[in-house]
mmCIF file as gemmi writes it, N, C-alpha and C atoms, coordinates in Angstrom:
data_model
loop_
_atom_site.group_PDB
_atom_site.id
_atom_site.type_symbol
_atom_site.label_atom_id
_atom_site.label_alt_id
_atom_site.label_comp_id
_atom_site.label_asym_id
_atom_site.label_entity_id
_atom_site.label_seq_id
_atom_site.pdbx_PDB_ins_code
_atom_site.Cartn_x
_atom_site.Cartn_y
_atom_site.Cartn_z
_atom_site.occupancy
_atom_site.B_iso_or_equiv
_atom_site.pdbx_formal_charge
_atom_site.auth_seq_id
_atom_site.auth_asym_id
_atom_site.pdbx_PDB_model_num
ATOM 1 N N . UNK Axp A 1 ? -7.378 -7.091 1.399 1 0 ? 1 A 1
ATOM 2 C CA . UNK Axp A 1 ? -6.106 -6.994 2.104 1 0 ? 1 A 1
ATOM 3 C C . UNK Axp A 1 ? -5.525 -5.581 2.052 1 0 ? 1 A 1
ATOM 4 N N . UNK Axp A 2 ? -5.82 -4.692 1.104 1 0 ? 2 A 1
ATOM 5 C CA . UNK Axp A 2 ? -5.132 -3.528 0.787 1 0 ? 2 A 1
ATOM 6 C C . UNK Axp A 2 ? -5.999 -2.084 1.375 1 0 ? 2 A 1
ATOM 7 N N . UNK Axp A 3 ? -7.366 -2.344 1.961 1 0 ? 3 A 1
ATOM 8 C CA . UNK Axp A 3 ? -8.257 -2.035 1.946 1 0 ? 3 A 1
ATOM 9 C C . UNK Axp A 3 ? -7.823 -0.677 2.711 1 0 ? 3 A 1
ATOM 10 N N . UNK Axp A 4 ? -6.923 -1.153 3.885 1 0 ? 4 A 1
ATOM 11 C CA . UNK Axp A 4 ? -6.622 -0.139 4.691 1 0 ? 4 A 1
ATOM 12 C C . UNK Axp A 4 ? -5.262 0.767 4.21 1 0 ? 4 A 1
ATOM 13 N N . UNK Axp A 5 ? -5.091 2.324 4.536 1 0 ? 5 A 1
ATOM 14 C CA . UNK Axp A 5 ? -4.258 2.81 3.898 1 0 ? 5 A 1
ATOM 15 C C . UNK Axp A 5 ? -3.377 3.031 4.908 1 0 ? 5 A 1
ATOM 16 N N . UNK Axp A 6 ? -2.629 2.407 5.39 1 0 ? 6 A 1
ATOM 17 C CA . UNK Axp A 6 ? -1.239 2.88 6.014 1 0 ? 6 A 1
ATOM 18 C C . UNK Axp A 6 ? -0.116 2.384 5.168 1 0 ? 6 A 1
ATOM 19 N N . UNK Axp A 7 ? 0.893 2.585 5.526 1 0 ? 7 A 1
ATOM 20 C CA . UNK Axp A 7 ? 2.019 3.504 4.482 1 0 ? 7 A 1
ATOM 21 C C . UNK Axp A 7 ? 2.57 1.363 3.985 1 0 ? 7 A 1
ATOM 22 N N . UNK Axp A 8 ? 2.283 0.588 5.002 1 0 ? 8 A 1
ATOM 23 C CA . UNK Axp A 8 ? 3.446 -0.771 4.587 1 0 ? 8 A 1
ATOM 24 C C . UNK Axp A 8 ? 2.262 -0.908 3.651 1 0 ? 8 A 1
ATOM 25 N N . UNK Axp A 9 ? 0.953 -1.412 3.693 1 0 ? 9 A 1
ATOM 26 C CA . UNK Axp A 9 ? -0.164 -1.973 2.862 1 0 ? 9 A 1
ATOM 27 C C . UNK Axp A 9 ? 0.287 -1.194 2.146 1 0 ? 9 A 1
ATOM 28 N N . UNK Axp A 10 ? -0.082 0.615 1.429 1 0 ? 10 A 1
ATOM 29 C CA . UNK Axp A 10 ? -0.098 1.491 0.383 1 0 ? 10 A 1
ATOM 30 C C . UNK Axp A 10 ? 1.283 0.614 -0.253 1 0 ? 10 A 1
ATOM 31 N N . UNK Axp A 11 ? 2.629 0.625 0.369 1 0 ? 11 A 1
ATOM 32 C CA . UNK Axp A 11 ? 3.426 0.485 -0.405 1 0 ? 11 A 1
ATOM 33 C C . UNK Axp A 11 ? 3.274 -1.015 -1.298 1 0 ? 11 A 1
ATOM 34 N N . UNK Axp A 12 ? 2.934 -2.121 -0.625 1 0 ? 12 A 1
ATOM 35 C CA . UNK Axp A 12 ? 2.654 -3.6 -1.328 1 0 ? 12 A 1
ATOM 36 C C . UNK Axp A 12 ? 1.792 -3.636 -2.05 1 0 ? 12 A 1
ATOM 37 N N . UNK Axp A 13 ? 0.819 -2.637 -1.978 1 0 ? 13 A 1
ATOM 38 C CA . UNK Axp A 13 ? -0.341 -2.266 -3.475 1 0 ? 13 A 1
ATOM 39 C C . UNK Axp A 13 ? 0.342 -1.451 -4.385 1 0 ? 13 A 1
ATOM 40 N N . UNK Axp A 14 ? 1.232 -0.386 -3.896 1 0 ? 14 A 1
ATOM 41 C CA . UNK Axp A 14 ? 2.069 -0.164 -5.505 1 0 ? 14 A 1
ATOM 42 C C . UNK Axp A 14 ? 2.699 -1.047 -6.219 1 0 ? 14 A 1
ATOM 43 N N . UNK Axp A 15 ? 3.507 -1.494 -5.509 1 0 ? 15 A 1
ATOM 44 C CA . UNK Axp A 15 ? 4.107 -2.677 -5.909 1 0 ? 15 A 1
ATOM 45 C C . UNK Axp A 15 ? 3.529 -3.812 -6.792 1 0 ? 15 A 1
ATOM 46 N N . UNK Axp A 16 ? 2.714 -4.631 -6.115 1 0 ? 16 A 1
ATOM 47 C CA . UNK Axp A 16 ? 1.521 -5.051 -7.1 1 0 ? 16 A 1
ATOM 48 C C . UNK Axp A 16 ? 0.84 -4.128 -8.379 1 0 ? 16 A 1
ATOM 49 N N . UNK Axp A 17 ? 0.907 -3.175 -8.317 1 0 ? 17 A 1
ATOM 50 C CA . UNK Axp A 17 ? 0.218 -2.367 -9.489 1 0 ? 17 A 1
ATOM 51 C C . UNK Axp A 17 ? 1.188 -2.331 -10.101 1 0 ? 17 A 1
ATOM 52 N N . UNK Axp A 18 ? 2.48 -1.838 -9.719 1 0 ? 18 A 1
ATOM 53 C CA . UNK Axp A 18 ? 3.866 -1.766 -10.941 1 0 ? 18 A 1
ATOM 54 C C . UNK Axp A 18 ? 4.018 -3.081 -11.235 1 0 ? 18 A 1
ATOM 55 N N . UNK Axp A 19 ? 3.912 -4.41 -10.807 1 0 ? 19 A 1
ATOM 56 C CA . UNK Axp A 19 ? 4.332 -5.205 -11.602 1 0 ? 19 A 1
ATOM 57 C C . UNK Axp A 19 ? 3.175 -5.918 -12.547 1 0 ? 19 A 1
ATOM 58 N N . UNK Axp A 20 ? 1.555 -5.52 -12 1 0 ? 20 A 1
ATOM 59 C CA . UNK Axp A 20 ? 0.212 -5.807 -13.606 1 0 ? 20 A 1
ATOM 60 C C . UNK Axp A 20 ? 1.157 -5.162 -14.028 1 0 ? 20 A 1
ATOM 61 N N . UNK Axp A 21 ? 0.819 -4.114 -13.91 1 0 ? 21 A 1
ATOM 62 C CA . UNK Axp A 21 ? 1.124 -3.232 -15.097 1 0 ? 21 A 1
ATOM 63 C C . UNK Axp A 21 ? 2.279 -3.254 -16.255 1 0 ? 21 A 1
ATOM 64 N N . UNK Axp A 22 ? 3.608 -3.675 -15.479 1 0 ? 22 A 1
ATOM 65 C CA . UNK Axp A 22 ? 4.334 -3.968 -16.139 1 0 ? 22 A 1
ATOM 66 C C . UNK Axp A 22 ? 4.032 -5.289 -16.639 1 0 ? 22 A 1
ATOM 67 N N . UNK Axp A 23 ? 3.7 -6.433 -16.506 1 0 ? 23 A 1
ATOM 68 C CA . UNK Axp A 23 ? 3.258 -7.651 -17.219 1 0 ? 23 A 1
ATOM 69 C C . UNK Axp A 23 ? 2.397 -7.614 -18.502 1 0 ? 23 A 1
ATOM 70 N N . UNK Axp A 24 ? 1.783 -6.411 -17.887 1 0 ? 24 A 1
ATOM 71 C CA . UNK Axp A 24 ? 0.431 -6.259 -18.869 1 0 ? 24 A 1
ATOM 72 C C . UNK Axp A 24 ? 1.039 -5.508 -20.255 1 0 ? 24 A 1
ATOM 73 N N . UNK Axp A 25 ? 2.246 -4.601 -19.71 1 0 ? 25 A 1
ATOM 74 C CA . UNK Axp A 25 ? 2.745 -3.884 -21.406 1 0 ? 25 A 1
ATOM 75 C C . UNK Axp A 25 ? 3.394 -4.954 -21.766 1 0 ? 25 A 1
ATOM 76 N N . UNK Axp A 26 ? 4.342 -5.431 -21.36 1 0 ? 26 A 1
ATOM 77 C CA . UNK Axp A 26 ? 4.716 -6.849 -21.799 1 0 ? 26 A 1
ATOM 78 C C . UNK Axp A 26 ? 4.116 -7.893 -22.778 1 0 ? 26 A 1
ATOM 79 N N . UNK Axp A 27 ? 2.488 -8.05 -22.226 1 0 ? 27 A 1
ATOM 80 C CA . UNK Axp A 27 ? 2.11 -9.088 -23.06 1 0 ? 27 A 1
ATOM 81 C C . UNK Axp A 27 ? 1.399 -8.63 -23.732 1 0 ? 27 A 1
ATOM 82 N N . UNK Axp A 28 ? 1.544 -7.13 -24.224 1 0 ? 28 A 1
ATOM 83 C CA . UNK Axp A 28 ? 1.229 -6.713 -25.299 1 0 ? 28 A 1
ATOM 84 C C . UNK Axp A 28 ? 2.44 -6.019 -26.344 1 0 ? 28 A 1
ATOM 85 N N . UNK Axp A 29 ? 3.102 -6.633 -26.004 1 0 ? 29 A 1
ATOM 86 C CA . UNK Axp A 29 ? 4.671 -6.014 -26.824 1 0 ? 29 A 1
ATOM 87 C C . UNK Axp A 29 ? 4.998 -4.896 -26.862 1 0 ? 29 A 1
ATOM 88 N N . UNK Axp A 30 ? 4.696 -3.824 -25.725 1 0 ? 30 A 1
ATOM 89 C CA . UNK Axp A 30 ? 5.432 -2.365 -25.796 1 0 ? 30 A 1
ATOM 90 C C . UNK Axp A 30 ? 6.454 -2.606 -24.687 1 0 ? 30 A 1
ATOM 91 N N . UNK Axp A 31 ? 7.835 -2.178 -25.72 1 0 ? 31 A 1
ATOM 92 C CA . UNK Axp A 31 ? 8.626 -2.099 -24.789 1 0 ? 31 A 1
ATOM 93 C C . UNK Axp A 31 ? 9.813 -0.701 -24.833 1 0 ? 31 A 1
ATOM 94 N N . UNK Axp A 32 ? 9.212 0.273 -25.87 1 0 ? 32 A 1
ATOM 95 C CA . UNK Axp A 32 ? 9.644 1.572 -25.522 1 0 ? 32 A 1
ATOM 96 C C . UNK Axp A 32 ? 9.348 2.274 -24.332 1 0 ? 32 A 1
ATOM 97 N N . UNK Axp A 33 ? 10.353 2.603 -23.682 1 0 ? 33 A 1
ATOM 98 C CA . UNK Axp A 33 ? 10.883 3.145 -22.363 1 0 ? 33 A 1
ATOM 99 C C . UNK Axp A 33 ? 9.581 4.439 -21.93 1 0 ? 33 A 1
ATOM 100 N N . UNK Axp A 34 ? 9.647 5.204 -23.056 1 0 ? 34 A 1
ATOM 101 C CA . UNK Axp A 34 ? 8.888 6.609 -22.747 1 0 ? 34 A 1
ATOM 102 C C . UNK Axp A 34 ? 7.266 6.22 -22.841 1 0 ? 34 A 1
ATOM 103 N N . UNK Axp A 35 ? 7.034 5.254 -23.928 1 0 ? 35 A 1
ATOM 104 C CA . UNK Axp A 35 ? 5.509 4.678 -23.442 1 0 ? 35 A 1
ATOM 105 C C . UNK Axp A 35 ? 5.014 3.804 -22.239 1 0 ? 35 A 1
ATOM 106 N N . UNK Axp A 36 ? 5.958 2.654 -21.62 1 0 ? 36 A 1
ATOM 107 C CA . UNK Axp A 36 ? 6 1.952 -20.821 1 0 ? 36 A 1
ATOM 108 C C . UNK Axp A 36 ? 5.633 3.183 -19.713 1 0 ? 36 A 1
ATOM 109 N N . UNK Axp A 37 ? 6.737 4.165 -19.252 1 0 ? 37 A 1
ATOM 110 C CA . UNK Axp A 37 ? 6.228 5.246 -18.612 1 0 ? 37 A 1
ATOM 111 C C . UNK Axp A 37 ? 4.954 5.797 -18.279 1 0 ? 37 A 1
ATOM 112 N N . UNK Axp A 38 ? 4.695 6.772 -19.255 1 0 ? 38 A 1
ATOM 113 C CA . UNK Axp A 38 ? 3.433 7.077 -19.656 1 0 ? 38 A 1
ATOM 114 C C . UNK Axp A 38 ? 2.356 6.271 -19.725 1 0 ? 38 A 1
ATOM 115 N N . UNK Axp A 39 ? 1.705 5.06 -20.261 1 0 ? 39 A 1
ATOM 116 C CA . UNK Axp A 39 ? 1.009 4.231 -19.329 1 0 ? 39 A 1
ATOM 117 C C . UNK Axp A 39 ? 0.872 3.892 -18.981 1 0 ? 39 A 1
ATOM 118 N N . UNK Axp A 40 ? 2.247 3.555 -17.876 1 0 ? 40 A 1
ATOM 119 C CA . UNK Axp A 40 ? 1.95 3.372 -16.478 1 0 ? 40 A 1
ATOM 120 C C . UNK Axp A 40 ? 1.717 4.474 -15.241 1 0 ? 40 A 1
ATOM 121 N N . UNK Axp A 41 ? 2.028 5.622 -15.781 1 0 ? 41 A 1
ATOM 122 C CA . UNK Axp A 41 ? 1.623 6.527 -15.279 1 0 ? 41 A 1
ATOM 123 C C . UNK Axp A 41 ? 0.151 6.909 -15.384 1 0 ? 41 A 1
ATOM 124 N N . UNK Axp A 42 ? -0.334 6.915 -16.898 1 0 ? 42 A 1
ATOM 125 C CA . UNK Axp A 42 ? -1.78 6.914 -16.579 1 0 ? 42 A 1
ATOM 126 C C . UNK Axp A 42 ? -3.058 6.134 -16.267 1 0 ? 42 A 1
ATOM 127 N N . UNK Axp A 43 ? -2.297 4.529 -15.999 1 0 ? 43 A 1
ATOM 128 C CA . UNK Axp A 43 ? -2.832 3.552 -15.663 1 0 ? 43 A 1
ATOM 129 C C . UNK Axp A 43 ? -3.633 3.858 -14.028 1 0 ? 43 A 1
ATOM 130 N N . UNK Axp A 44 ? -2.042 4.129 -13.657 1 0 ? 44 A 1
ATOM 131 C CA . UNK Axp A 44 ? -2.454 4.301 -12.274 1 0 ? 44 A 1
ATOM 132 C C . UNK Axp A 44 ? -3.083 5.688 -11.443 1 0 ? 44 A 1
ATOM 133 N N . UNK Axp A 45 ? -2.953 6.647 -12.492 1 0 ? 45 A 1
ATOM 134 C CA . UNK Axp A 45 ? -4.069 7.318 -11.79 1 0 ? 45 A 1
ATOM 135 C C . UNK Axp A 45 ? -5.258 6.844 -12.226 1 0 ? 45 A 1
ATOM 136 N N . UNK Axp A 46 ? -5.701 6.248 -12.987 1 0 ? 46 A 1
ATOM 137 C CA . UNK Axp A 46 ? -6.742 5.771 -13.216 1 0 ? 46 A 1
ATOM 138 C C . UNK Axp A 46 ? -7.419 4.698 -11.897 1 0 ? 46 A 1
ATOM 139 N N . UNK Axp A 47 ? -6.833 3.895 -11.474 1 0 ? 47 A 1
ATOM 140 C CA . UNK Axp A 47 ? -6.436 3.075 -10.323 1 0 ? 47 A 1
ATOM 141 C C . UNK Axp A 47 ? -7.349 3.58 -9.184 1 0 ? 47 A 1
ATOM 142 N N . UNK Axp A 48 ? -6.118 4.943 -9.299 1 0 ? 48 A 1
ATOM 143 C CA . UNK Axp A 48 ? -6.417 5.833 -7.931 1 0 ? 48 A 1
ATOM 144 C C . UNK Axp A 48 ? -7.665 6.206 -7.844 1 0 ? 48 A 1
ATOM 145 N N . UNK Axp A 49 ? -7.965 7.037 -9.003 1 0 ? 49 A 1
ATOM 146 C CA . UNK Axp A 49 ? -9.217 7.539 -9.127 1 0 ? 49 A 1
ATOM 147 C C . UNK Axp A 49 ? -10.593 6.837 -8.262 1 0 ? 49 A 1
ATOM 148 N N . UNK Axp A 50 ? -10.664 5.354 -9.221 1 0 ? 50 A 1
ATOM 149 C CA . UNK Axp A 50 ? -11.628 4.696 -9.13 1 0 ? 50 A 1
ATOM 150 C C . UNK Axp A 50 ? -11.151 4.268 -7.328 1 0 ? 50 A 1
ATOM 151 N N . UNK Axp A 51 ? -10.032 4.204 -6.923 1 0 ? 51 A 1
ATOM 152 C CA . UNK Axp A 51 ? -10.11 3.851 -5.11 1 0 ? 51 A 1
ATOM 153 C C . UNK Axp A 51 ? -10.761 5.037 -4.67 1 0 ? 51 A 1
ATOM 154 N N . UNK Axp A 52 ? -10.598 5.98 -5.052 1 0 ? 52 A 1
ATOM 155 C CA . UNK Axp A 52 ? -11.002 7.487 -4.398 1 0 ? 52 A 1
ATOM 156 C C . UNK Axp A 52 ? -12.485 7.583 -4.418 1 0 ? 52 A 1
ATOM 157 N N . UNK Axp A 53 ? -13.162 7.137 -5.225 1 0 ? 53 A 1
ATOM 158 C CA . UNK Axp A 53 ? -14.585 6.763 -5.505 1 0 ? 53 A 1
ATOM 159 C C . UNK Axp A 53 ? -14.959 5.991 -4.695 1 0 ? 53 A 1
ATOM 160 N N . UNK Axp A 54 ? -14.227 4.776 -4.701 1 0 ? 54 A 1
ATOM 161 C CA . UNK Axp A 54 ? -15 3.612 -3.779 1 0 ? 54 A 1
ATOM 162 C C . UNK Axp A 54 ? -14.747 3.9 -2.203 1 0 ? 54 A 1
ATOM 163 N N . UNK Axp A 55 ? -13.864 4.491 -1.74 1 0 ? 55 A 1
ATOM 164 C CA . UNK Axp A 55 ? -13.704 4.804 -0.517 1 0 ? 55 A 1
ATOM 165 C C . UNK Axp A 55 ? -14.709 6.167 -0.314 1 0 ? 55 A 1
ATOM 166 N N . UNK Axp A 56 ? -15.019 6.989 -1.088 1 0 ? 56 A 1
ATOM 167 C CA . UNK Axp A 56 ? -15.832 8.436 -0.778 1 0 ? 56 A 1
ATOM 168 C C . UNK Axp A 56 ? -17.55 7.51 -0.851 1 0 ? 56 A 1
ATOM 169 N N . UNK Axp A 57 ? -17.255 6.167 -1.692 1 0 ? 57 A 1
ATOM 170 C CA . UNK Axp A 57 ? -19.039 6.06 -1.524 1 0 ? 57 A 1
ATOM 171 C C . UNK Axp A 57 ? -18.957 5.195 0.036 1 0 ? 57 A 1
ATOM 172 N N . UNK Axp A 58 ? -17.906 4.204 0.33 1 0 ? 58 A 1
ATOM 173 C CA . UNK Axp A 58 ? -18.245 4.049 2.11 1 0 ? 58 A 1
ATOM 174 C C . UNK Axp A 58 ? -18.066 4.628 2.829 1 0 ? 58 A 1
ATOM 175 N N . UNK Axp A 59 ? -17.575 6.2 3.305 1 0 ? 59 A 1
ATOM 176 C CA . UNK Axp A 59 ? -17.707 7.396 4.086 1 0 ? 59 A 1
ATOM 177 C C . UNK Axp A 59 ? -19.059 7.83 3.774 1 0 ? 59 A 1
ATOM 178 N N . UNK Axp A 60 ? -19.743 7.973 3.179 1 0 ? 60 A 1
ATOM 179 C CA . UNK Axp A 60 ? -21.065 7.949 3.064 1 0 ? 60 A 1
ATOM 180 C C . UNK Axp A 60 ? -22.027 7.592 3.731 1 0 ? 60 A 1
């Protein structure tokens, strides 16, 4: 469903990623502000990364 990147899809896949993500620190009991941040910040470039991969191997 997300497959394609125009701006309404991009935005309902962040969305979905901020709220794993937030579930996911949750059900691991971090709930300091500046870590919650921070890995969710590096969650999701991580995310990105691996889309950036899978889209550069089907331009291929």
């Amino acid at each position: 469903m997300y497959h394609r990147l125009n701006s309404s899809q991009t935005i309902h896949g962040k969305v979905l990623l901020d709220q794993t993500i937030a579930l996911d620190l949750r059900a691991r009991h971090v709930t300091d502000e500046a870590i919650v941040d921070h890995v969710s910040r590096e969650e999701l470039e991580e995310i990105i990364t691996l889309y950036k991969l899978l889209f550069s191997i089907d331009d291929e």
